[in-house]
Backbone as JSON Lines, residues from 0, in Angstrom:
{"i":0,"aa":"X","n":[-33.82,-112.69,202.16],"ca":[-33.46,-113.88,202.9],"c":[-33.22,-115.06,201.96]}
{"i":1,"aa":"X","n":[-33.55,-115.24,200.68],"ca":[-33.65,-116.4,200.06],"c":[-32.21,-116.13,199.51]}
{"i":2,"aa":"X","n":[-31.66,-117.32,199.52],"ca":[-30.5,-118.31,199.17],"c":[-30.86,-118.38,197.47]}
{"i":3,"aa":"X","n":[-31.84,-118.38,197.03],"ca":[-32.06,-118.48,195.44],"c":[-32.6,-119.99,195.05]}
{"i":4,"aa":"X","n":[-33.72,-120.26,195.72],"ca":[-34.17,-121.36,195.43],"c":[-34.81,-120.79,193.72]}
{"i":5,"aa":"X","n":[-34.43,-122.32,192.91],"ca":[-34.38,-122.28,191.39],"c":[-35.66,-123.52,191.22]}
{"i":6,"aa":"X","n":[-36.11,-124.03,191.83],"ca":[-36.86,-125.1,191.61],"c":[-38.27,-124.73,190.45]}
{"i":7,"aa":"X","n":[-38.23,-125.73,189.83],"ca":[-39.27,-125.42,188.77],"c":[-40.61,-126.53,188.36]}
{"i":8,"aa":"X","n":[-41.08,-127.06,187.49],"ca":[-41.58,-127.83,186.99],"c":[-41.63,-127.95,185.42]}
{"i":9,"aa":"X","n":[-41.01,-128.93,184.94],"ca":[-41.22,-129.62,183.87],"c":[-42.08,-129.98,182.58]}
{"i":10,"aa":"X","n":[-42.63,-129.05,181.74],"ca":[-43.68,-130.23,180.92],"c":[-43.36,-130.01,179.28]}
{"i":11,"aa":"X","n":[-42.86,-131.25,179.47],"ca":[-42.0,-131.11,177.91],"c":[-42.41,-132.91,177.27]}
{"i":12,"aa":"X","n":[-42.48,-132.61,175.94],"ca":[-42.94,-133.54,174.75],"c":[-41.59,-134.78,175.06]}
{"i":13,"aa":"X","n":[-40.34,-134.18,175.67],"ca":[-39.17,-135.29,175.18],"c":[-39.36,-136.14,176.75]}
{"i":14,"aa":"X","n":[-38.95,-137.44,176.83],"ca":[-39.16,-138.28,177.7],"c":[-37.57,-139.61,177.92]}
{"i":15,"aa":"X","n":[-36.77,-138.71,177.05],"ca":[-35.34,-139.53,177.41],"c":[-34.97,-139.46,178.97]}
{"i":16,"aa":"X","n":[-34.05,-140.22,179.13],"ca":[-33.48,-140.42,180.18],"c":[-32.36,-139.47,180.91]}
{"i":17,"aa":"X","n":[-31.68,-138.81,179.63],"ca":[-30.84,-138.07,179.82],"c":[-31.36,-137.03,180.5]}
{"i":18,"aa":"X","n":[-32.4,-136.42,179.52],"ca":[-33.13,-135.15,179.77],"c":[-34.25,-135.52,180.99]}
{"i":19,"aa":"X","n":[-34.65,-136.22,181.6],"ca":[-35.07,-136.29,183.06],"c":[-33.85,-136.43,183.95]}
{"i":20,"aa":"X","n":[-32.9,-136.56,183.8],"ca":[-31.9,-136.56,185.09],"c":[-31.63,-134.7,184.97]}
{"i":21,"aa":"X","n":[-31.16,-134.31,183.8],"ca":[-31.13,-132.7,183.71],"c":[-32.0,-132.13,184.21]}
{"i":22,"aa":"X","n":[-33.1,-132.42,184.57],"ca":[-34.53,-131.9,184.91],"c":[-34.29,-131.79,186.37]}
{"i":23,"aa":"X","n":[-33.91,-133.57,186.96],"ca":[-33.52,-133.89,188.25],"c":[-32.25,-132.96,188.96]}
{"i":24,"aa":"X","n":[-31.64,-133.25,187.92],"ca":[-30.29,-131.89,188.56],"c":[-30.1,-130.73,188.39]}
{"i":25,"aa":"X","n":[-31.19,-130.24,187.97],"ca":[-31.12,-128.71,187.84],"c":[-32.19,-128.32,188.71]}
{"i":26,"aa":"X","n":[-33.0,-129.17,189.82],"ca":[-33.87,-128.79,190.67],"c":[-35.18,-128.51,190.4]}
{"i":27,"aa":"X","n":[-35.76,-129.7,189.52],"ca":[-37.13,-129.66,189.31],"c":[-37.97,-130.04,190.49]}
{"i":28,"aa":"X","n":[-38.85,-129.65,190.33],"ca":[-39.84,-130.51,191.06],"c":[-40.88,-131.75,190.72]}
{"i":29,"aa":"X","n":[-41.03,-131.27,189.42],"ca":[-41.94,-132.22,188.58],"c":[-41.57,-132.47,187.42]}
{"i":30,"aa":"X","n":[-42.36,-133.13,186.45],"ca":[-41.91,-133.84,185.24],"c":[-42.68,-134.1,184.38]}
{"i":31,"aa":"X","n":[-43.59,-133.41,184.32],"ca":[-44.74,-134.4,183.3],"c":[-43.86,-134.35,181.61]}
{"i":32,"aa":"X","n":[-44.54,-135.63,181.15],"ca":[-44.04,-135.87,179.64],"c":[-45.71,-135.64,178.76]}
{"i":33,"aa":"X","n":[-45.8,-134.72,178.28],"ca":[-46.51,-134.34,177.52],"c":[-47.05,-135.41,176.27]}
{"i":34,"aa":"X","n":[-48.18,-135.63,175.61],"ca":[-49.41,-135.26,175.91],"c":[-49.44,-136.41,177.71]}
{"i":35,"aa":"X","n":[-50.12,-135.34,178.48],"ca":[-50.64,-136.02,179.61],"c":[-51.91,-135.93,179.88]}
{"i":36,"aa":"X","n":[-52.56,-136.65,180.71],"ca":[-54.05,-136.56,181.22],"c":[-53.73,-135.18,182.1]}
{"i":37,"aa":"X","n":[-55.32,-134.55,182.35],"ca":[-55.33,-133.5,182.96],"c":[-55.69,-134.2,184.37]}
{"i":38,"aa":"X","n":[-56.01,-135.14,184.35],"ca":[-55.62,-135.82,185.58],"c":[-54.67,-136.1,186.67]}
{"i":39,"aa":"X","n":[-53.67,-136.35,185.33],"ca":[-52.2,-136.18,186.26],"c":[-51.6,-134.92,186.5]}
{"i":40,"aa":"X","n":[-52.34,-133.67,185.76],"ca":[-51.57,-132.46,186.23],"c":[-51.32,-131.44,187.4]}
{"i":41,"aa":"X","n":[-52.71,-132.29,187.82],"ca":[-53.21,-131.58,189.31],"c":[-52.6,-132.26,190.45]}
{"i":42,"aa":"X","n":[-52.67,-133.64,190.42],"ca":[-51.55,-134.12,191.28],"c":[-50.58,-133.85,191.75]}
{"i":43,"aa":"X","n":[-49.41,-133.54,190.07],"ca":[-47.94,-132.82,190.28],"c":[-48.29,-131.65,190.71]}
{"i":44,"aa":"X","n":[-48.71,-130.94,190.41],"ca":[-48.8,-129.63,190.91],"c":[-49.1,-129.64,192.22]}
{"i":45,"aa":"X","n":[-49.35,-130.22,193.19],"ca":[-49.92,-130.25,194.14],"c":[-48.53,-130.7,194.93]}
{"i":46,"aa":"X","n":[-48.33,-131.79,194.84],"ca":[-46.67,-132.59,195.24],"c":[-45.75,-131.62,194.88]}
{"i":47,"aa":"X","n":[-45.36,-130.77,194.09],"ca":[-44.37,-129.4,193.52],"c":[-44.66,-128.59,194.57]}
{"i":48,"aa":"X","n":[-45.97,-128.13,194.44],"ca":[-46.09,-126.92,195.52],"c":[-45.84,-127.36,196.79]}
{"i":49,"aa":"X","n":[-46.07,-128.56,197.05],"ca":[-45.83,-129.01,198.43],"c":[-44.33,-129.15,198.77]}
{"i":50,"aa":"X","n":[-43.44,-129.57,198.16],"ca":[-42.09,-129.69,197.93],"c":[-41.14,-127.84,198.17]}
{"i":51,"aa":"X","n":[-41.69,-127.46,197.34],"ca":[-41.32,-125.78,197.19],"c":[-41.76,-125.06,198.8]}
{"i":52,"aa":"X","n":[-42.82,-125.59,198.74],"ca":[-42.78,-124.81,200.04],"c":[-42.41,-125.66,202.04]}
{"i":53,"aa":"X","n":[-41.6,-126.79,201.58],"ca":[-40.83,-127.68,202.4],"c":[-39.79,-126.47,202.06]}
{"i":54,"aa":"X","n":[-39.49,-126.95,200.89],"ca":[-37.37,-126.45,200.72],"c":[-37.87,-124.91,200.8]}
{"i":55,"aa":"X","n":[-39.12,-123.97,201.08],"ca":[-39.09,-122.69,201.8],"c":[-38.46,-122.63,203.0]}
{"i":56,"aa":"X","n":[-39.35,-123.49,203.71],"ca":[-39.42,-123.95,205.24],"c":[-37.75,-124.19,205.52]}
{"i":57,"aa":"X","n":[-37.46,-125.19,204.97],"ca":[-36.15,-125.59,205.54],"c":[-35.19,-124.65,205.16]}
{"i":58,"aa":"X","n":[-35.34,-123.35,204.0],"ca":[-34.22,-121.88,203.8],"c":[-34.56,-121.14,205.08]}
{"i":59,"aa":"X","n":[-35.51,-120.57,205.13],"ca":[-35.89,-120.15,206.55],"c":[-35.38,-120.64,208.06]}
{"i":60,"aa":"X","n":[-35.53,-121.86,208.14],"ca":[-34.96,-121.88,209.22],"c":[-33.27,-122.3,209.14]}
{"i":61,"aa":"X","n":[-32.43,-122.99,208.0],"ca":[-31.51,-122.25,207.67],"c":[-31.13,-121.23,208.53]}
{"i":62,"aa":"X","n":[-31.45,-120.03,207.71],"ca":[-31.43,-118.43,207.48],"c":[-31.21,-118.25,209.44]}
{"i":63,"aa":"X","n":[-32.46,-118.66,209.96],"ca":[-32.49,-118.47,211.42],"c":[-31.67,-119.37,211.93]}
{"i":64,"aa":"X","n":[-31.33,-120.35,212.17],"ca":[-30.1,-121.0,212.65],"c":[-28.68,-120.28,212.57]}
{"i":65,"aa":"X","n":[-28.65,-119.76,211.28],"ca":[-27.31,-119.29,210.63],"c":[-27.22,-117.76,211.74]}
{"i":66,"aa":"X","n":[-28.05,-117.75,211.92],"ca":[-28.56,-116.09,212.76],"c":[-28.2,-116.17,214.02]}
{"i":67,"aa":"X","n":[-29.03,-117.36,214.54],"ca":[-28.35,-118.11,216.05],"c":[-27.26,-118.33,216.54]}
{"i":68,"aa":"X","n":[-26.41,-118.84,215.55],"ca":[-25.21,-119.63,215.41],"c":[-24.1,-118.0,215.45]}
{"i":69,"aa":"X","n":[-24.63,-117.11,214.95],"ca":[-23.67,-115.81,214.57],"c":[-23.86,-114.43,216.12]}
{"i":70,"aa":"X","n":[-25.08,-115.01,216.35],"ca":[-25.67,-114.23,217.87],"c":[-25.11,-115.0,218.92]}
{"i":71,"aa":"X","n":[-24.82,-116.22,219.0],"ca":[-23.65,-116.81,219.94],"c":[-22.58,-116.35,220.03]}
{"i":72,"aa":"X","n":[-21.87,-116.4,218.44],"ca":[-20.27,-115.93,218.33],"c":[-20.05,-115.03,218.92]}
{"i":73,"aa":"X","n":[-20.99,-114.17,219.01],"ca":[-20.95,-112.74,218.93],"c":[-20.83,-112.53,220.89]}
{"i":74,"aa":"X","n":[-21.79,-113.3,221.19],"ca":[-22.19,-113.43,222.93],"c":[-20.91,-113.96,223.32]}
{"i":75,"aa":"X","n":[-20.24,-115.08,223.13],"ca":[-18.73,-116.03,222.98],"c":[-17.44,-114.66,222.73]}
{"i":76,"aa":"X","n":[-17.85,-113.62,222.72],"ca":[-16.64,-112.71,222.71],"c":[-16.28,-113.12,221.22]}
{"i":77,"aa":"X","n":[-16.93,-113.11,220.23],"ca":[-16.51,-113.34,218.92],"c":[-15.71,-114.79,218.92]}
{"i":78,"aa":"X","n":[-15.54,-115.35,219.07],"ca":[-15.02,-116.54,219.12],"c":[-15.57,-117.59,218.2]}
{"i":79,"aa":"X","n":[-15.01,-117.83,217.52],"ca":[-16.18,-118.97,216.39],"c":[-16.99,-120.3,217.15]}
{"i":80,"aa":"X","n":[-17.36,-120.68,217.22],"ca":[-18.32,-122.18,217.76],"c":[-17.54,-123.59,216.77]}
{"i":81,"aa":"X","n":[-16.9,-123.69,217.74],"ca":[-16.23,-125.44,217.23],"c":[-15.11,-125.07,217.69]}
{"i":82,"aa":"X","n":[-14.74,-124.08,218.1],"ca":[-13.33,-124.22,218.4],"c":[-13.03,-123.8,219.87]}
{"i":83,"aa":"X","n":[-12.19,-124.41,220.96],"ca":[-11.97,-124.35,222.31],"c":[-11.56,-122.57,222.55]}
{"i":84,"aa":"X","n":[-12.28,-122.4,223.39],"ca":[-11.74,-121.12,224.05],"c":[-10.58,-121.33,224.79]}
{"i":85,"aa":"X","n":[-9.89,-120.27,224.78],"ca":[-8.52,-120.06,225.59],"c":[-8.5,-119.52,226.46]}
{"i":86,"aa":"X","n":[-8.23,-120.24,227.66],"ca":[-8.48,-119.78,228.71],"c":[-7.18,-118.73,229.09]}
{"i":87,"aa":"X","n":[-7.16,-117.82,230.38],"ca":[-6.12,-116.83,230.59],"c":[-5.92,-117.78,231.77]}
{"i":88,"aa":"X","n":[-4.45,-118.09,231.79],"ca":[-3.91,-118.5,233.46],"c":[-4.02,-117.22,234.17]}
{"i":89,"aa":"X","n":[-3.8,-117.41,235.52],"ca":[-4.15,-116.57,236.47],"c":[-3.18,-117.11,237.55]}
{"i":90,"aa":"X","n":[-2.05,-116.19,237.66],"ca":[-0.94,-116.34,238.57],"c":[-0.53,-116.07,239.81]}
């Protein structure tokens, strides 16, 4: 069922700007910039896992919508959803 969620977490020595947006757009979840308190590690980790398993939640039901949406068509005489059925005159 998974779509290929890539999401990860972060913990790297470099703290540029560049390389946190790459982090950001390649679907991190977290970020720590190394040396960090072990204080702050439990936090992120906590906010990551919580995040990861949202964007679970929301593939899943995805997945089941997409399922719904295809068990209609299917009920609709195959007919796609958004588009007007054609009716038959009757003479």
């Amino acid at each position: 069922m998974s779509t290929g969620l890539r999401q990860f977490s972060s913990f790297t020595a470099f703290s540029q700007r560049n390389l946190i947006e790459q982090a950001r757009d390649a679907g991190a979840l977290a970020y720590l910039v190394k040396p960090f308190q072990q204080d702050e590690l439990l936090p992120a980790i906590e906010v990551a896992l919580a995040r990861f398993n949202e964007l679970q939640a929301l593939e899943a039901e995805n997945a089941a919508l997409a399922d719904d949406k295809r068990n209609l068509e299917e009920k609709a005489g195959d007919a796609p959803l958004g588009r007007p059925c054609q009716r038959q005159a009757h003479g």
